[in-house]
C-alpha positions as CSV (number, residue, x, y, z in Angstrom):
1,X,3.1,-16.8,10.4
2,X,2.6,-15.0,13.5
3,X,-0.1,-16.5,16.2
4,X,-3.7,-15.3,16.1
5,X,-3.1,-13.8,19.6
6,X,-0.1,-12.0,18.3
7,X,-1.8,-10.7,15.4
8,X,-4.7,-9.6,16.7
9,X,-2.5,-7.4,19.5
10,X,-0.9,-5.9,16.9
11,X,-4.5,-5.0,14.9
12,X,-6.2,-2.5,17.5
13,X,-8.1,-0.8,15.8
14,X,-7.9,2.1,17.6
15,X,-4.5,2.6,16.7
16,X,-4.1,0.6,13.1
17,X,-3.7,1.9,10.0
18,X,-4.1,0.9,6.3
19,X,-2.1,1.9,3.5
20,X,-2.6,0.8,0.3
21,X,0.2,1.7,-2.0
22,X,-0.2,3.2,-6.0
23,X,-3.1,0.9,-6.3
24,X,-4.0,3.8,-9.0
25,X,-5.8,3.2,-12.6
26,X,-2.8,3.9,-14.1
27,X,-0.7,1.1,-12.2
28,X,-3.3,-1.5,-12.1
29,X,-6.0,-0.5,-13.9
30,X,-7.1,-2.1,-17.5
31,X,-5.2,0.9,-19.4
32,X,-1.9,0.6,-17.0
33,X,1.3,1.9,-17.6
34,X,2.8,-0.8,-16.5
35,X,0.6,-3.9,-17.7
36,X,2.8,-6.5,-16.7
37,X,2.2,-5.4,-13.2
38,X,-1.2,-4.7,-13.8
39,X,-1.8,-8.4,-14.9
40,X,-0.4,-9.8,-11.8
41,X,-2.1,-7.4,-9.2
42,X,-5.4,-8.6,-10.9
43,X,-4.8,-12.2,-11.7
44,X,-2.9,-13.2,-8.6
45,X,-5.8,-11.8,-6.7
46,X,-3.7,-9.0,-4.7
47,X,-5.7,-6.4,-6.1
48,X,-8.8,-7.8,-5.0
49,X,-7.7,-8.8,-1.6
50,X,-6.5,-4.9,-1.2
51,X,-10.2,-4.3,-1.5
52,X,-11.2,-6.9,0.8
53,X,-9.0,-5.4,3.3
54,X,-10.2,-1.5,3.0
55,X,-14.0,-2.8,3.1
56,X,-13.0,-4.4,6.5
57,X,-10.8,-1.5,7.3
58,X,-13.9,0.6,6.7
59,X,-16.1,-2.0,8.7
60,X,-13.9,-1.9,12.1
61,X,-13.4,1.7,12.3
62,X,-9.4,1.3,11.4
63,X,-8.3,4.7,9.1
64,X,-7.3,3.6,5.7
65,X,-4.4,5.7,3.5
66,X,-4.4,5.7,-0.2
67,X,-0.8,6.3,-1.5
68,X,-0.7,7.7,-4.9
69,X,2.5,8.6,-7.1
70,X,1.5,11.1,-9.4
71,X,3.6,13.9,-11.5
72,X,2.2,17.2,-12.7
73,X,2.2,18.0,-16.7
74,X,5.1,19.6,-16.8
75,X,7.4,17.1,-14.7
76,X,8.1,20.0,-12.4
77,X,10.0,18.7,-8.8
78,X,9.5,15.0,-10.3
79,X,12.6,13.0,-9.2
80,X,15.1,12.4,-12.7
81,X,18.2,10.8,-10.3
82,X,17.3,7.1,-11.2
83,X,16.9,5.0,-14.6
84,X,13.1,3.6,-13.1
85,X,11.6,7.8,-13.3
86,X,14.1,8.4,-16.6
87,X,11.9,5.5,-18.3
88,X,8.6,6.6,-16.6
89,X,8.8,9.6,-18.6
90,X,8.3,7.5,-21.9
91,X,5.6,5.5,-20.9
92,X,2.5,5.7,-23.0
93,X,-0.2,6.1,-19.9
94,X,0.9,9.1,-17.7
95,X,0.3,9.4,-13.6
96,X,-0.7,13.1,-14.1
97,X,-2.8,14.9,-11.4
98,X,-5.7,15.2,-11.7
99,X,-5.8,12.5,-14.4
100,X,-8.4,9.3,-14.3
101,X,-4.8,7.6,-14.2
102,X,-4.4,8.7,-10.0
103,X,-8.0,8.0,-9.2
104,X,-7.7,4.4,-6.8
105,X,-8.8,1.2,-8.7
106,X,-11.9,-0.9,-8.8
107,X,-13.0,-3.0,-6.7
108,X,-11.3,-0.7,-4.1
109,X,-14.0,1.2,-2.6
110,X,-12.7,4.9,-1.4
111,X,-14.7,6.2,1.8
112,X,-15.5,10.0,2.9
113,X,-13.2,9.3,5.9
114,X,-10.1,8.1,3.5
115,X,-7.2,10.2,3.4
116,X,-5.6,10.4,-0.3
117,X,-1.9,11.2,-0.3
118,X,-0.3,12.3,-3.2
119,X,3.1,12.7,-3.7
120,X,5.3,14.3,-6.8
121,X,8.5,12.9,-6.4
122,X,10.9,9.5,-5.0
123,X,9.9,5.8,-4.3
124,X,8.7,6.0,-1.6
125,X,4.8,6.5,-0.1
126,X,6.4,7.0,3.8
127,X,9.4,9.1,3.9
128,X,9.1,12.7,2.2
129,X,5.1,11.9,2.4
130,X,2.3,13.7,4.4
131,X,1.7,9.6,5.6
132,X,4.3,9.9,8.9
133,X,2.7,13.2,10.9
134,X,-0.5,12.1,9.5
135,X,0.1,8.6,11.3
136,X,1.7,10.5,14.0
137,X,-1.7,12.4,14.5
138,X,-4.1,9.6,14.0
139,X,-2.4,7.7,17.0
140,X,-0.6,4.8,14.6
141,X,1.5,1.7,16.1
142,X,0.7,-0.4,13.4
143,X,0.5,0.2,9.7
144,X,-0.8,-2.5,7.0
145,X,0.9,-2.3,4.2
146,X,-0.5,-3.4,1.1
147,X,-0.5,-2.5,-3.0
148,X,2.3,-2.5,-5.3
149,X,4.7,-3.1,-5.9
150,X,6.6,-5.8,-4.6
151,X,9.6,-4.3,-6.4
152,X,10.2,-0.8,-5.0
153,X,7.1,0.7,-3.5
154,X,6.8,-1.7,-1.1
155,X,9.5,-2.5,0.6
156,X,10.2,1.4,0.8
157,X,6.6,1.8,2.4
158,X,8.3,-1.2,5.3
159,X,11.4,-0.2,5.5
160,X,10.4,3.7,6.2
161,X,7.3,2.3,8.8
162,X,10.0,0.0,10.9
163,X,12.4,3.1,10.9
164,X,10.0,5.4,11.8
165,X,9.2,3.3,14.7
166,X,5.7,1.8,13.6
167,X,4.7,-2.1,14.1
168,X,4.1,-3.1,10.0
169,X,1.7,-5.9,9.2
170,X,2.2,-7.1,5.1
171,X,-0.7,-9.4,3.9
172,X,1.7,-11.2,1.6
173,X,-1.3,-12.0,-0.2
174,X,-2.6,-8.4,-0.9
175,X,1.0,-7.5,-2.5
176,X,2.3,-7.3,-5.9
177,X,5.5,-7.4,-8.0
178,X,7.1,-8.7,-11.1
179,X,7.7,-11.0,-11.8
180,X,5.5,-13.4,-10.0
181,X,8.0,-15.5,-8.1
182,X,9.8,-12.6,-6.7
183,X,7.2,-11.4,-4.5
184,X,7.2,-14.0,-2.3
185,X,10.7,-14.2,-2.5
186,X,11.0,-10.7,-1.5
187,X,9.2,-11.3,1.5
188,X,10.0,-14.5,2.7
189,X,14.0,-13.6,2.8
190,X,13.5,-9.5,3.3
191,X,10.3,-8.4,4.3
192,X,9.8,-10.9,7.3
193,X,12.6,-9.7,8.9
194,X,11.4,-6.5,9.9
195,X,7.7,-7.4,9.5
196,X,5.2,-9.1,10.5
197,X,4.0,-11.0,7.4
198,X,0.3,-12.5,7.3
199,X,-2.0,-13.5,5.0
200,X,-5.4,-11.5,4.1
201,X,-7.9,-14.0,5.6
202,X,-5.6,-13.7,9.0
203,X,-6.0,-9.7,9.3
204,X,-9.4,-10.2,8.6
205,X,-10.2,-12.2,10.9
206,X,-8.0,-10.0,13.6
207,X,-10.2,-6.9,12.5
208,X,-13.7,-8.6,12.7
209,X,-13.1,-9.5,16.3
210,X,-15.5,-8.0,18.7
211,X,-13.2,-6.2,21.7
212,X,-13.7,-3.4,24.0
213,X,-12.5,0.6,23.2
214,X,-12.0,1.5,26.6
């Protein structure tokens, strides 16, 4: 784990960013797609620490980013190259726009000053996104990166953010996969190479501090 010092360089505020990943009613609500995943977001208390993050977020002033996947009715520019969208398309609860499906999940509290960005097609939330030039335009060095899942979404979400040139933070804690021991798996041997990899309680604490703006 990084130092406290360390950590709470990288966490400005002024030029921090949240993103939490497809942490959609569809993906993690009660009536998922995907209950498996659903069940772990909830139960291993990821979900709930995504929500303790954006409060804080909200709190410090740092701009928080809600990734949602999504696909219209009629599939139109979905991705088809890959088995994962190939079985989407048979699942029982459907990401459609508009749909209560997209809408973020409780206990996550969306504020006036959240930006929602949705995106048709791929794996990842970054790359092909709105999320860079909006990051670009907020003044970003450092992105949080939280949601699901631990499988795909996630380590797209780091691998785009370190490539595009961004500091990323994971609250290893405040992520998600399937099945439970892979996630911290995933990050101990793949994520923290690239990342800096922290626990909730520790970005908390970094976005709580009192420091100057000037």
């Amino acid at each position: 784990m990084p130092s406290y010092a360390q950590l709470s360089e990288l966490l400005d505020p002024v030029s921090t960013v949240l993103l939490t990943v497809e942490c959609q009613q569809g993906v993690v609500g009660p009536e998922s797609a995907l209950p498996e995943l659903a069940r772990e977001a909830r139960s291993s208390g990821a979900l709930r620490n995504v929500a303790r993050l954006v409060a804080a977020a909200h709190e410090a002033g740092v701009q928080v980013i809600h990734a949602i996947a999504e696909r219209r009715p009629d599939g139109r520019g979905a991705s088809r190259n890959a088995r994962l969208f190939r079985a989407a398309e048979r699942l029982p609860v459907q990401q459609l726009s508009g749909s209560t499906a997209v809408r973020v999940a409780p206990p996550i509290e969306v504020a006036d000053e959240d930006l929602v960005v949705r995106r048709l097609h791929g794996l990842s939330p970054v790359h092909g996104t709105d999320v860079d030039a909006l990051l670009r335009n907020l003044g970003c060095r450092t992105l949080v990166i939280t949601g699901v899942s631990a499988n795909v979404a996630i380590p797209n979400a780091v691998f785009d953010a370190v490539n595009l040139g961004y500091s990323a933070v994971v609250p290893a804690d405040a992520v998600a996969g399937v099945p439970a021991d892979y996630t911290p798996a995933m990050i101990r041997h793949t994520l923290a190479l690239v990342a800096t990899v922290a626990t909730t309680d520790e970005v908390l604490g970094c976005l709580a501090r009192p420091r100057g703006r000037g």
